[in-house]
N, C-alpha and C positions, 0 to 999 in steps of 0.2 A: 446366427449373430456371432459376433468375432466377440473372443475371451473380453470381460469387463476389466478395464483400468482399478487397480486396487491400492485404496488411498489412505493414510494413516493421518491423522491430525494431531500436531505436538503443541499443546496449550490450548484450553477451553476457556475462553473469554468471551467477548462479545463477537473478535473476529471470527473463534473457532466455530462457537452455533451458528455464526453467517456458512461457515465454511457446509457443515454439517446439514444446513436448511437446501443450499447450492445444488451438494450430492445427490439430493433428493428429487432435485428435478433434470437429473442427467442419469441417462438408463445405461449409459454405456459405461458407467463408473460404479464403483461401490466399495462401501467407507468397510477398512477392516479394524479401526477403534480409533478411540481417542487416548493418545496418552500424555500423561500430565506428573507435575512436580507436587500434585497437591495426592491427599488418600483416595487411590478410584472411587473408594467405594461412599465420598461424600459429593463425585460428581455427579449430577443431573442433567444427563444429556436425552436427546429425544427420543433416544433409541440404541444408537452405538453402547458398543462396549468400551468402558474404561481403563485401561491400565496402568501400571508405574512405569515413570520414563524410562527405568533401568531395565527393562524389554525391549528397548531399542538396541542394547549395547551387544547381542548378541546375534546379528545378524538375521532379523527374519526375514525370511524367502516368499512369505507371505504378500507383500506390501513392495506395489510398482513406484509410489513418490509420496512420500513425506508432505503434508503446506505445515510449513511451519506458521506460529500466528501468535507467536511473542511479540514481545516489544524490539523497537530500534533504537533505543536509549542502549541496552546491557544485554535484552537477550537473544536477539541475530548476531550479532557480533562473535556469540560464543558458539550459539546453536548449530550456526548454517554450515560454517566448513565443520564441527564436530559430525554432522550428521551427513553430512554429503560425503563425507569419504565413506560410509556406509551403501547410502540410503541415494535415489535420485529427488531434489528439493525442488518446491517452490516458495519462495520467501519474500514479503513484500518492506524490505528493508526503507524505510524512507529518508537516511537522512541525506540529500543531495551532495552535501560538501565531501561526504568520506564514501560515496558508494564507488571510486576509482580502490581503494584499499578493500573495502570487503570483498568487491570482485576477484580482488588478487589473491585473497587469504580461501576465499572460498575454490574458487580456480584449482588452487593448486592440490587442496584436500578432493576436489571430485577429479579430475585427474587423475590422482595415484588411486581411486577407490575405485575407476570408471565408471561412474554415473554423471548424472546431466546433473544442472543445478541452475536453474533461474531464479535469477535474482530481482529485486526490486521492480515486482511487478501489484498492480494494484491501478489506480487511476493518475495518481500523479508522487512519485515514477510512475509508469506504465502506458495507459490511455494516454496522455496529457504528451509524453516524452514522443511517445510515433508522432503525434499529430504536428507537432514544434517540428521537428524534422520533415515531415511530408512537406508543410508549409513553407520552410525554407528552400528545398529543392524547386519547388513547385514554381514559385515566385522568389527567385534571388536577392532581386533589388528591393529590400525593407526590412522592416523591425517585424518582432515576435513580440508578443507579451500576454504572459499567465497571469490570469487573475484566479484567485480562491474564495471560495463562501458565500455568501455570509454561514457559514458551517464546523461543525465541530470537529475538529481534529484530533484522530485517534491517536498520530505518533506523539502531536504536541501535548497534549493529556496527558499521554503516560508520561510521557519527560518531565510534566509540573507532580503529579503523582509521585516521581521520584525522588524530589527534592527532601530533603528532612525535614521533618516539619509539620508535612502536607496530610490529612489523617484521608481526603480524597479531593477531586478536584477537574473540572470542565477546562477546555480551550479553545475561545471562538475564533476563528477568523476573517476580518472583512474587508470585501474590497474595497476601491475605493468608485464612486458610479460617475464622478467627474471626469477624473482618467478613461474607465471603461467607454464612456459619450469622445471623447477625442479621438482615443484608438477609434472604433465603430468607422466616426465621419473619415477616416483617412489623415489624420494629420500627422501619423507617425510622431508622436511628441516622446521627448527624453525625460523618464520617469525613472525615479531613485526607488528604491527599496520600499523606503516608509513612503509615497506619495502613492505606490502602488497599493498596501491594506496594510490595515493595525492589527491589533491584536490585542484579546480579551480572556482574560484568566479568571473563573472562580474558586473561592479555594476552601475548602473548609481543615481551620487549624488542628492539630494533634494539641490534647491537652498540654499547655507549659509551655509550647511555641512562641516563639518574638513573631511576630506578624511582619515587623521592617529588616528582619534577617531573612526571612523566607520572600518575601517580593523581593529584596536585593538578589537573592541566588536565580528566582526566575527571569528578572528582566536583561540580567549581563548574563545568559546563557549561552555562551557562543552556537554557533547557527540557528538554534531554535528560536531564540527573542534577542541577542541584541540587535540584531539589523535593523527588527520593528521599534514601531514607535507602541508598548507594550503596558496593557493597564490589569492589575489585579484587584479585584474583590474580594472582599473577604466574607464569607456569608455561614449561614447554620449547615448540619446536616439534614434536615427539615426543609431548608430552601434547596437547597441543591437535590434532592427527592421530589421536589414538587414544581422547579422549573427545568433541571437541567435534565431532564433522563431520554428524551429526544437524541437522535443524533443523524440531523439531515447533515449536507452538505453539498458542495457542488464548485461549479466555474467553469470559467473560460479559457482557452488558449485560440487567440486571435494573430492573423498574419497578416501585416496590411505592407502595401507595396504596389510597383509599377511595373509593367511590359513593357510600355513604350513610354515615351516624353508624354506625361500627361492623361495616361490611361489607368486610370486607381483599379487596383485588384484586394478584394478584403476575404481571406476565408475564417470563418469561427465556426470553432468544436464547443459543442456546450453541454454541461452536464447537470443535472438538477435532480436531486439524489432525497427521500426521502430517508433513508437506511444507510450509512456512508459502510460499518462493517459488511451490511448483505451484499452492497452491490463491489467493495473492493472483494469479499470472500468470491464472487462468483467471477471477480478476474483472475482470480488465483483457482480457480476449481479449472478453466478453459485454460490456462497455462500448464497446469499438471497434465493436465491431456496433453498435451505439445511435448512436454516436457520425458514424457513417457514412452512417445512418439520416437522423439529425434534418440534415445537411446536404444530403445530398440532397434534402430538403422545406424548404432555406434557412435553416435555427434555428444561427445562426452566433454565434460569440465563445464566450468561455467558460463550464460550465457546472460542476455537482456533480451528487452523486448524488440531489439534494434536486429536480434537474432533469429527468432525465430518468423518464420515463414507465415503469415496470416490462415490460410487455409487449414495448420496445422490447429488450431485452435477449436475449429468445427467438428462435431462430431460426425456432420456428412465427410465422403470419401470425395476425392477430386473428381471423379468424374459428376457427382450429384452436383457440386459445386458449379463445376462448368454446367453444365444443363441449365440449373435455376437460377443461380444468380449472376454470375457474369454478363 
């Protein structure tokens, strides 16, 4: 059996024990700790060992790829290219409008460190992004259109999470099922932002909080909620313990279009997620393998999922690949 992939996790949240639970069912990988900004020794992780982030500053030889599993509000922005000029990354940055600038910022730090660095991988960036693309090449002549949820959203959370104010706080997203029935039948209809899904906030206040200063900061959010059409609640910490602690999610990216005059072509990708961190952590666990991959064959700086080769992903070898499932 060839040397195991050796994986470090930077931030233990919800994503990190998705990342952590992942590890556990890939024999070919194994976790050399988790390390965090908080005291190791008040983390409780399944098994791994803890460390302080400032273990990473020195270089260890230990550890083939970093998943990073902070937030895309403030902590990829800082983390990915600091650690990629180290370390080889994988990071599930989600915010769409700015991932052209992180790519660059991060690009240029794995580059001068030579390691690999994938970015914005998870299900949507990630899944969601291949599939919008296959679709397009596939069938030219038509629209695309992503729908999200009904589900909770981890980058949008921590984003309401950040706001001042906020003591913690849910973010649902929904599609919309009118739209979603038109797309479906083929009629290719022109859908705006908000006709496509809303968007649901709960929030529970920090003692002293104005409740109409803190939903103003969320709903003119630029990328995150002003586009939606955006509703916040304001609930207990007792409510939000006993309805919100859930975190499915899911959706669609559907391609509808035509070959010829008249011949409707529709493909849809669908996801239906009871765990939205397990199942983004376990795209981030098969990207670190890729990601591991292509630098040990020297494919250095930063990349997407638009990059990396699908096969690199498997823990089977190309020849098991071709055999079974081609």
């Amino acid at each position: 059996m060839s040397t195991p992939i050796r994986i470090g996790i930077v931030g233990y949240g919800n994503l990190g024990r998705g990342v952590e639970t992942a590890l556990g069912l890939s024999p070919d990988m194994e976790l050399v700790g988790v390390f965090t900004r908080r005291d190791p020794q008040g983390v409780d992780t399944v098994g791994a060992q803890a460390f302080p982030m400032s273990d990473l500053d020195r270089d260890r030889d230990d550890i083939d790829v970093l998943i990073l599993c902070g937030g895309s509000r403030s902590d990829l922005p800082e983390q990915s290219p600091a650690q990629a000029a180290r370390y080889s990354i994988v990071d599930s940055y989600d915010n769409h409008a700015r991932i052209p600038e992180h790519f660059a910022a991060v690009d240029a730090a794995a580059k001068a460190g030579g390691t690999t660095a994938v970015i914005s991988t998870g299900w949507d960036p990630g899944l969601f992004s291949l599939n919008r693309v296959y679709g397009e090449a596939i069938v030219p002549q038509g629209s695309t259109y992503t729908f999200w949820g009904r589900g909770l959203s981890q980058g949008h959370s921590d984003a309401v999470r950040r706001v001042p104010g906020v003591a913690a706080g849910v973010q649902y997203t929904l599609p919309s099922e009118p739209a979603i029935e038109r797309v479906r039948a083929g009629e290719n209809p022109e859908l705006s932002t908000r006709e496509r899904h809303t968007r649901e906030c709960f929030v529970v206040l920090e003692e002293g909080a104005d409740a109409e200063t803190v939903r103003n900061e969320i709903v003119t959010m630029p990328d995150y909620f002003e586009p939606y059409d955006t509703t916040v609640h304001f609930i207990t910490a007792e409510e939000l313990a006993r309805d919100h602690q859930g975190m499915p999610h899911g959706g669609f990216v559907i391609r509808s279009g035509t070959t010829s005059e008249g011949t409707k072509q529709v493909i849809e990708y669908r996801l239906a997620l009871e765990s939205n961190p397990e199942f983004t952590a376990s795209v981030l666990v098969a990207y670190a393998r890729a990601a591991a991959r292509m630098n040990r064959a020297g494919d250095v700086g930063a990349k997407t999922v638009y990059d990396v080769a699908p096969g690199l992903l498997s823990p089977l070898s190309p020849e098991e690949l071709r055999a079974g499932y081609l």
